[in-house]
N, C-alpha and C positions, 0 to 999 in steps of 0.2 A: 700533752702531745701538741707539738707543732705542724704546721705545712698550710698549702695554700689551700683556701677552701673549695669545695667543689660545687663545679656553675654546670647548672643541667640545659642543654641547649634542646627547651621546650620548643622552639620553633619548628629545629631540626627533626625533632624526635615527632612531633605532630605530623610532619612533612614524609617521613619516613614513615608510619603509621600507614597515611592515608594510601601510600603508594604499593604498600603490602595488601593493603586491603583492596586495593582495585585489579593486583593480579591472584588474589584468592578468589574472585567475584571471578575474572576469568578462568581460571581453573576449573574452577565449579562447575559455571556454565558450560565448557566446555565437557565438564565429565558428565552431565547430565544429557548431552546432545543438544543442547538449547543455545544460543547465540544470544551474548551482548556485548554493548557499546566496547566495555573492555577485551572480550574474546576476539572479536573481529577483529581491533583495531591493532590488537596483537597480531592475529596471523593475517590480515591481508585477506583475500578472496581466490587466490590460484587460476583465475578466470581473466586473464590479459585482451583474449578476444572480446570479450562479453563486453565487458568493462571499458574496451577502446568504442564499442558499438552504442552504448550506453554513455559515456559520455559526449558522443558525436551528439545522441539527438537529446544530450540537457542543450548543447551547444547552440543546436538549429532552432529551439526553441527557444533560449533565450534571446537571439537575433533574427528576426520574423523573416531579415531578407536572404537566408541562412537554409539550405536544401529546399525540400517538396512544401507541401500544404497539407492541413489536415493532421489528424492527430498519430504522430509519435507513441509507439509502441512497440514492446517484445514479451516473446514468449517461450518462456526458460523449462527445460525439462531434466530430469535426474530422476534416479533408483530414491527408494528411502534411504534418506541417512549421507543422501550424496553431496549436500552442502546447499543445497536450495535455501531454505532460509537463510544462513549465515553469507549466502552470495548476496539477495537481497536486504540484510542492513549493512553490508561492503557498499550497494549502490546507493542505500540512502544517506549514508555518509557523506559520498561523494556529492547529491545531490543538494544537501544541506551546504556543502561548501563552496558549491557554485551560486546559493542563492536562491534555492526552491523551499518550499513548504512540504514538508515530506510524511508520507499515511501507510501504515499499513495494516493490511484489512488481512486475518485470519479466514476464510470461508471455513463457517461450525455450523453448529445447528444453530445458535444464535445469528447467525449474519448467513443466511442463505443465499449463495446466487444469485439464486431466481427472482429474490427478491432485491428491485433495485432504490428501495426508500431505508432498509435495514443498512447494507453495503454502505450506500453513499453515508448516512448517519456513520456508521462507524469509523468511515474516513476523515469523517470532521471530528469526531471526538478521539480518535489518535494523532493528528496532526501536529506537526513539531516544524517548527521553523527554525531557519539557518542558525540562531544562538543556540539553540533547545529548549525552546517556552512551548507553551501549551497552550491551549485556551486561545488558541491562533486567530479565530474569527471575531472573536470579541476586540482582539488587536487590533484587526483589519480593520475593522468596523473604526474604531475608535483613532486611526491613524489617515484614514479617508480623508483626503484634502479637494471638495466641489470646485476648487479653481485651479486644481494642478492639471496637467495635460495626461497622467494617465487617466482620471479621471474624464476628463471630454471623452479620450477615447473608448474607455467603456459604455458613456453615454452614445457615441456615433457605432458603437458594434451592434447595443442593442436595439437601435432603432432603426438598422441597414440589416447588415445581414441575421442579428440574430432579435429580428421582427419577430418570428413564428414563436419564443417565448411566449407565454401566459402573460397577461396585463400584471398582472400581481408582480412577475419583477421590476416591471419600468415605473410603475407608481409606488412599490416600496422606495425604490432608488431617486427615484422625486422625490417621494417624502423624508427619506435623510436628506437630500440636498438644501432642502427648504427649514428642514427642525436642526440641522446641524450647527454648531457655531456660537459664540458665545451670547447672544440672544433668546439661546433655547430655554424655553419654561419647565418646570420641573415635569409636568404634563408631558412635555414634548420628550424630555430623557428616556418616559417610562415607555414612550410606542419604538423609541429607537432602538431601547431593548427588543422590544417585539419584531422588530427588522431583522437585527440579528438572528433571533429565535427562527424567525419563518426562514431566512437563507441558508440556516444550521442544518434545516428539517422538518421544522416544528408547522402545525397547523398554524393559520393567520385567521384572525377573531376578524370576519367579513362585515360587521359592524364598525368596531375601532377603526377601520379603514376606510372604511366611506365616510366617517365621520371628522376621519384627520384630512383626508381629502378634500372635503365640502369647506375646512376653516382655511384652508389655503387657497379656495376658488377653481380647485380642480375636479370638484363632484363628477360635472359631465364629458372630462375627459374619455373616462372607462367604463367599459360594462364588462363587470365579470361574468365570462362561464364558468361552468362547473368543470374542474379537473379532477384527474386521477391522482392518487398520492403516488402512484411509480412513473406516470408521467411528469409530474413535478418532479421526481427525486432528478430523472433524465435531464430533466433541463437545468435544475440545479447544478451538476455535473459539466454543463456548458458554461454556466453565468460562472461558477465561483474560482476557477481559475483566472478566468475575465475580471475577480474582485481582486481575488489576493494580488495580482499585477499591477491594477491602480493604486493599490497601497503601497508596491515600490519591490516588492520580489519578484523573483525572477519566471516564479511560475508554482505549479502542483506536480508533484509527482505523486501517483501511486501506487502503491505495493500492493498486490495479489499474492496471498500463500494458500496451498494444501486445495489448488482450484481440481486436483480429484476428486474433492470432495463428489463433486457430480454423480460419479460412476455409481453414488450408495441413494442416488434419489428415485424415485418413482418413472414412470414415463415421458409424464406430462412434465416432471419437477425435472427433468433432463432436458424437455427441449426449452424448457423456458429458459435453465441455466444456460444453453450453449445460445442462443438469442440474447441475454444479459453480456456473453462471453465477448461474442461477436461486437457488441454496443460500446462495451471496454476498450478494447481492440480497436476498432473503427471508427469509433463516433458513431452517432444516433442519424439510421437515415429514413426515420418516419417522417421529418418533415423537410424543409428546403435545407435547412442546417445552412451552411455557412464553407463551403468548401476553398474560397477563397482565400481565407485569412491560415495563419498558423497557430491553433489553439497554445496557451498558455499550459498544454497537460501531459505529462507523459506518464504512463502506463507499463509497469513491468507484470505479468502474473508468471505463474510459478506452479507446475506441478509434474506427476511421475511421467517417466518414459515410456513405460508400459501401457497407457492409458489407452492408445490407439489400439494395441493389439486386444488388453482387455477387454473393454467399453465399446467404440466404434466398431471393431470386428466381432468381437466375442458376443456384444449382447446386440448385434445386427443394427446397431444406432447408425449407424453410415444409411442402410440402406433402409429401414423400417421405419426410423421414429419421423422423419417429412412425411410419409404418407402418414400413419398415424395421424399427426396434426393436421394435414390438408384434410383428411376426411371431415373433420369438424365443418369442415364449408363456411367456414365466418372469415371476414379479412383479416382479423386480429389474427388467427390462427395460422392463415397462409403466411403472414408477416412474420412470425413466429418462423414457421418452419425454412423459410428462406434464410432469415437470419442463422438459425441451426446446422445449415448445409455451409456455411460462410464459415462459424468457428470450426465446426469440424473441419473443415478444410484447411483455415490456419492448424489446425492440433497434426494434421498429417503432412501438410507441407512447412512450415515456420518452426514450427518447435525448435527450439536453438537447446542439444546438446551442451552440459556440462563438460568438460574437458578432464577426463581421470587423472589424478596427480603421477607424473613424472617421480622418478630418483630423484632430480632436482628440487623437485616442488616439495618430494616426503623430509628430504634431508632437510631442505630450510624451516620446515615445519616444528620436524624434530628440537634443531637445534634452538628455536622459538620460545619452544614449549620447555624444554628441560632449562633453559634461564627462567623463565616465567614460573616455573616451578619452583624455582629454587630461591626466587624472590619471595616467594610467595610463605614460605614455610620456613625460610632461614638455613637454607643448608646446601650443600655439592651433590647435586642428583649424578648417581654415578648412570652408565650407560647400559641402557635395558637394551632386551631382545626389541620387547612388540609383535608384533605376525612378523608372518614371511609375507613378503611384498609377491603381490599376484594381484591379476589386471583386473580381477574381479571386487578387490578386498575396499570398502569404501573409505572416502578419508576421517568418516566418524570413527569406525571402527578403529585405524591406527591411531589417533587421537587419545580416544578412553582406554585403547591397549597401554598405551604409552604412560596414561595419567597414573592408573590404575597399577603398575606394577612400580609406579614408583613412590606410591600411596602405600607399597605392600611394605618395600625395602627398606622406606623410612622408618615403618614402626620397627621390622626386624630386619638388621642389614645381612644377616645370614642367609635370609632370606632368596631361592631362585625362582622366582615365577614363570608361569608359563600360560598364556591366554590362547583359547579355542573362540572362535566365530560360531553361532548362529544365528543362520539368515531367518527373517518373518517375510513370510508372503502380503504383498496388500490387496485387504479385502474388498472387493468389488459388491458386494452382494448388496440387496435394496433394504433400507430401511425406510418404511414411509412414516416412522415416527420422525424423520426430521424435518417436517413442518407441512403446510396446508398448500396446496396446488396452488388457491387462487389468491395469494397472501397478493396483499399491496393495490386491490382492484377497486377501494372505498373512493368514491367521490371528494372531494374539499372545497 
């Protein structure tokens, strides 16, 4: 038997592979309700307003001389299942392609609110920068140029306006300056790691430090006091958008999800959360801060629409939990509950409304999804029902209708499906098994 031989075009066929599996990966995702990098990047975010508002302020912040002052932020609201998460990795998309470092923080039991040394940690150990690397501050760290001008300028912020830092940042930032560069001793690599460490989050060995101090002549520069570890985290929260920019990005952004979490805390674990809220939102105003300059930070968080009628009316937090906290009679506490009447008040006036999908927005969705489908599995999805369109029905719901009955057809094409909706109520009720009132109060 004769004829030409047969050439397998491995390249292609790899190529084609990969690109089957990245709309299966969105499929999935999507049929589970979960958002990723492929699902989104698929459908887009349906959120035009949000999204033009949202890029305004990567804008103003990437260009200082560029709208107001002070820190850049929004606060997004939807039912369950209305697109909240998959809006916010729409925005850090976006924010990655403008040139920010991009975080997003889940609020669970593990990362409490209230607590602001957990939060900020988790924002540093999700952070992904504009390629999509990881391990971002180790980069930063290590891409630090002491003679470059964004550098000066973080040295002229923190010893202008943002003085009221803790010594511990200006003297770790010394001491990279000085151990940095190709003269550093093996000694010196191992405390630069520790710089790192302590800007990530980590405690700083108050020995190692005085001791790297004293060999570079800077012993009686500083005297440390004793800090809180959630005051550190706060100021943290200041400096390291101010880092990641002298390393040459555009900035920090970060992601807030499931910030209901609140409504399931204790009393006291609610008004500390809506004070962390308020700190998010506004920047930190316990000390002089810096209201001049245009932080390097923007801030999206993210939770249900209901919450106000819930939580602030329902469980009388508008008008009981300030007294509450004032009764304490400690400044901490009054501080607290000022800050509490601030986020409440963004939660009742700010909260930016999700936009419910239009015919036009479900059609484009539709016809999205049934190619993604069809990529994804090798076949001509014919055209399902899905619900009846009603102003109620969410776009998860048409989504996994969609997926789901054509998940049905494929196995058996005789197949006619028909999908019913039920709604789940979101629980409000307290559980104080999700963590310790006075988390984050330890000395360092």
């Amino acid at each position: 038997m004769t004829g030409r031989p047969l050439v397998r075009d491995v390249a292609g066929q790899d190529r084609w592979d990969a690109e089957r599996l990245a709309k299966r990966r969105a499929v999935e995702a999507l049929r589970s309700g979960v958002p990723n990098a492929d699902a989104v990047k698929a459908l887009g975010s349906g959120q035009s307003d949000i999204e033009d508002r949202f890029t305004g302020m990567l804008e103003a912040v990437a260009d200082p001389s560029i709208g107001r002052r002070g820190r850049a932020s929004m606060l997004l609201g939807a039912g369950f299942g209305e697109g909240k998460s998959h809006l916010l990795t729409h925005l850090g998309h976006l924010a990655r392609a403008a040139g920010f470092v991009v975080s997003t923080v889940v609020i669970s039991k593990e990362t409490p609110l209230y607590d602001p040394a957990k939060v900020l940690r988790a924002a540093v150990e999700s952070a992904v920068d504009p390629a999509g690397a990881r391990d971002v501050l180790t980069e930063t760290v290590a891409a630090l140029d002491p003679d470059s001008p964004g550098y000066a300028e973080l040295l002229r912020w923190l010893r202008g306006p943002g003085h009221d830092l803790n010594e511990r940042f200006e003297a770790t930032l010394l001491l990279h300056q000085r151990l940095s560069g190709a003269t550093a001793a093996d000694g010196d690599e191992d405390f630069l790691d520790t710089i790192t460490r302590f800007w990530s989050g980590d405690p700083l060995p108050m020995p190692d430090l005085r001791r790297q101090l004293k060999a570079v002549g800077e012993a009686k520069t500083f005297s440390f006091s004793p800090v809180r570890i959630r005051d550190l985290a706060r100021q943290r929260l200041r400096f390291l958008p101010r880092l990641l920019r002298a390393a040459g990005y555009a900035g920090w952004v970060v992601l807030l999800d499931e910030v209901e979490l609140i409504g399931r805390y204790s009393l006291l674990q609610r008004g500390r959360s809506y004070a962390e809220l308020a700190r998010w939102l506004d920047g930190d105003t316990a000390g002089p801060g810096d209201p001049g300059t245009r932080e390097p930070l923007v801030v999206a968080a993210a939770m249900t629409d209901d919450f106000e009628t819930a939580v602030l009316v329902g469980k009388n937090d508008r008008e009981a939990l300030p007294a509450r906290l004032r009764a304490k009679e400690t400044l901490e506490y009054a501080e607290v509950a000022a800050l509490a009447e601030e986020a409440m008040t963004h939660i009742g006036r700010d909260l930016l409304s999700l936009a419910p999908p239009d015919d036009a927005e479900l059609d484009r969705a539709y016809r999205i999804l049934r190619q993604l489908h069809g990529g994804a599995y090798d076949w001509d999805p014919p055209e399902v029902h899905g619900l009846e369109r009603l102003g109620a029905t969410r776009m998860r719901q048409y989504v996994r209708a969609w997926i789901n009955e054509w998940d049905l057809v494929r196995l058996d094409p005789d197949y006619r499906p028909l999908t019913e909706v039920v709604d789940t109520v979101t629980d409000y009720r307290e559980q104080p098994e999700l963590g310790s009132e006075e988390a984050g109060d330890t000395s360092s």
